[in-house]
N, C-alpha and C positions, 0 to 999 in steps of 0.2 A: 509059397513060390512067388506069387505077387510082391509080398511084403519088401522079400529078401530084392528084388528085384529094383524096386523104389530104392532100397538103403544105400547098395551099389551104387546106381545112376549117383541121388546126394554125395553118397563121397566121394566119386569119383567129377563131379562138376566142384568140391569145393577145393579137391587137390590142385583140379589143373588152374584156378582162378588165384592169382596168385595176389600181395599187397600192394595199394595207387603207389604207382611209382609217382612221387613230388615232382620232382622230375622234367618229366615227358609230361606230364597236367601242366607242370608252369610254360613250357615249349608251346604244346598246344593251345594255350589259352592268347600268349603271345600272336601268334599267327592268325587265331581268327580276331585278335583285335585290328592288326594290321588290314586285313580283308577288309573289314568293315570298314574303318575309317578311310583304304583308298575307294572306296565304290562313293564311301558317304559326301567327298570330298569331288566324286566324279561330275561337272557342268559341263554343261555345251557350249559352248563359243555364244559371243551374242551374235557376231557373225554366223554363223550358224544356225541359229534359234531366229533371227531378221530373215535367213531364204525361206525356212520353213514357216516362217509366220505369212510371209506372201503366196506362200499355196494355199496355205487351209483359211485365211483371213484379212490379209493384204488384200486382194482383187475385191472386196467385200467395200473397205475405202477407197478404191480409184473408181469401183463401180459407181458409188455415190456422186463421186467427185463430176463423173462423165457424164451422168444424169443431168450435174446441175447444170452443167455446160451446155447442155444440150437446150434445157429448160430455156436457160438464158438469150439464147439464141433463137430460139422458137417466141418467146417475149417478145426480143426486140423487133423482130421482124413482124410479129401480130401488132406491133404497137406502130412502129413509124416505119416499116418496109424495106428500108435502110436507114443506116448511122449516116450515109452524106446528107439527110433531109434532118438528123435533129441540130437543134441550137447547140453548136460547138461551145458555147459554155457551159452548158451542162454535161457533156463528155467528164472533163474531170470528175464533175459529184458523183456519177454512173460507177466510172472505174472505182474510187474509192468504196460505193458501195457494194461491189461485185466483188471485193477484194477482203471485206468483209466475210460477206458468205462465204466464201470458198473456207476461209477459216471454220468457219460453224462445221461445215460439212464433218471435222473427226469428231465431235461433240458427242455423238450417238454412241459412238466406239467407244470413247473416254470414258465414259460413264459408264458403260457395262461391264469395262475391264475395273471400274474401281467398286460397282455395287456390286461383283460378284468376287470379285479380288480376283481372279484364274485361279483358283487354288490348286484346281484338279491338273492343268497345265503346268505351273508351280514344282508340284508334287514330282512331277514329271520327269524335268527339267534339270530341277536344283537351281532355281535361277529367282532371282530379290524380284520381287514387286516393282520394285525402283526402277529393273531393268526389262521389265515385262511391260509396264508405261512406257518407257523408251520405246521399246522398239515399237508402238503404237505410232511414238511422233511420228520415229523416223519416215514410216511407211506414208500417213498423213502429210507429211515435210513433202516427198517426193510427188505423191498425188499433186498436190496445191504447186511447186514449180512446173508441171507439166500444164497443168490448166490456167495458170497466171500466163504463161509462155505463149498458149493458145489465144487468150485474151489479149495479151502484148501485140501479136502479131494481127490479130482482125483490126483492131483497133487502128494501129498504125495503117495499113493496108486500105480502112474504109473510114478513115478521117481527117481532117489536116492537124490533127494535134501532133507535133512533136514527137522523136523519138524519149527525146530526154523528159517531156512531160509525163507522156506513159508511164515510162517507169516510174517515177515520181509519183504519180496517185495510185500507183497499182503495188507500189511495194511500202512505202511509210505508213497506206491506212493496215496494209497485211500485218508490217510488223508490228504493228499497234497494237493490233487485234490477239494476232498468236501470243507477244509478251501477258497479255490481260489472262489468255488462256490459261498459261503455264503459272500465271498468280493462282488464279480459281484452282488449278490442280492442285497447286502444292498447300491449299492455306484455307479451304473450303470442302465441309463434310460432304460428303461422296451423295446423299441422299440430297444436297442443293447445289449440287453443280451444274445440274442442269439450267436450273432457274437463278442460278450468277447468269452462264453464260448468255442468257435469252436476254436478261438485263443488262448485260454491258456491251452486246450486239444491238439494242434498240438502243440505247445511249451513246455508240458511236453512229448509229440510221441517223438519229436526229442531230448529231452534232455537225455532222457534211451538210446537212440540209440547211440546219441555220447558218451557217457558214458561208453558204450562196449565195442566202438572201441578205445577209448583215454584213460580211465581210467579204466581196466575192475578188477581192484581191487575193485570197488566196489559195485560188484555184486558178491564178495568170501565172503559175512559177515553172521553172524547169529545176532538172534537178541541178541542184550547186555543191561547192565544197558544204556551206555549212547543211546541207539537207542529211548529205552523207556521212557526219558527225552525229546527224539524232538518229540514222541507221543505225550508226555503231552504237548508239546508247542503248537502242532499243535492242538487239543486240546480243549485247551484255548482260542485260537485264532478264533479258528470255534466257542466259545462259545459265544465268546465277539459279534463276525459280526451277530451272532443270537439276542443277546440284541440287537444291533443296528436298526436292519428289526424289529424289535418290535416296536421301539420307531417310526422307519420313518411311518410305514405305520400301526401307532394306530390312529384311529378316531373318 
């Protein structure tokens, strides 16, 4: 009775199983290609990926950045009580090196985003390495004009330098510094970026310094057309090392 029972079911599962339609397999195979490739295909905006990157690690760089400024402040005031009691010629050397720093301050970020690459972020995403560094600057970028700003303004507020000097030593040593940055990024292995950046952060410390003492003509300037022309170089130059960290680290 069993036996007969098995035989039935078998031909009755191989009658109703009928031959691969070609077909509907080549139809179906089509479709879930198409699926795949639009999901594969699917990124996030860097717009996008730039708001969300300032919830979960954006505030992590202007935290820094507030820190220093605070630090900074908390310095001068331990050191000479106020800016009207130091020697107005050393205001410029101050600014240029405070302009400095504030650059260093994404150093920590940069590096961790390139010694660990994001991958898991990456993965994520669907979004190039290239543009996973971006959005690093950008966020960095805006920290550093908020606290340049802040600086700009105490400065002018609590010394008689110049509006137009201000600027002048608070943004030619900045773009010095960011241009050197976006070199080391784009042209220096991830395991010594650190130690470029420390190295060309002490090699701009001491080049203001001797600059004061050897040549202190030129920290009496304001800013002029031609100052405004080594922005634009500099610039430029920051723009290009940008394309470059695009191309090396697109995936």
């Amino acid at each position: 009775m069993q036996n007969n029972w098995e035989k039935e079911l078998g031909r009755a599962l191989k009658e109703s199983v009928g031959e691969p339609d070609a077909e509907r397999m080549a139809m179906t195979a089509e479709a879930l290609h198409k699926a795949y490739r639009g999901k594969h295909r699917e990124r996030i905006g860097f717009t996008g990926f730039l708001l969300r990157q300032i919830r979960f690690n954006g505030w992590k760089i202007w935290l820094m950045q507030g820190v220093l400024l605070g630090l900074l402040r908390l310095v001068l005031t331990f050191t000479y009580g106020s800016l009207k009691v130091v020697n107005q010629e050393k205001i410029p050397r101050l600014l240029c090196c405070i302009s400095v720093l504030i650059v260093m301050t994404a150093v920590p970020f940069l590096w961790r985003s390139l010694r660990y690459r994001m991958f898991e972020t990456e993965i994520v995403t669907r979004m190039s390495m290239g543009r996973l560094t971006g959005a690093w600057l950008v966020l960095a970028g805006l920290g550093d004009a908020a606290v340049l700003s802040c600086v700009f303004w105490y400065t002018v507020r609590s010394t008689a330098i110049s509006r137009s000097g201000a600027v002048l030593y608070l943004l030619v040593p900045f773009l010095l510094a960011a241009a050197g940055l976006c070199y080391l990024l784009g042209h220096v292995r991830p395991e010594r970026f650190c130690a470029g950046c420390a190295g060309m952060c002490a090699a701009l410390l001491l080049l203001f310094l001797a600059a004061g003492e050897y040549c202190p003509v030129v920290f009496r300037q304001n800013f002029s057309l031609g100052w405004g022309g080594i922005c634009l170089c500099l610039l430029a130059f920051g723009a290009r090392q940008c394309c470059f960290i695009q191309k090396r680290y697109a995936l």
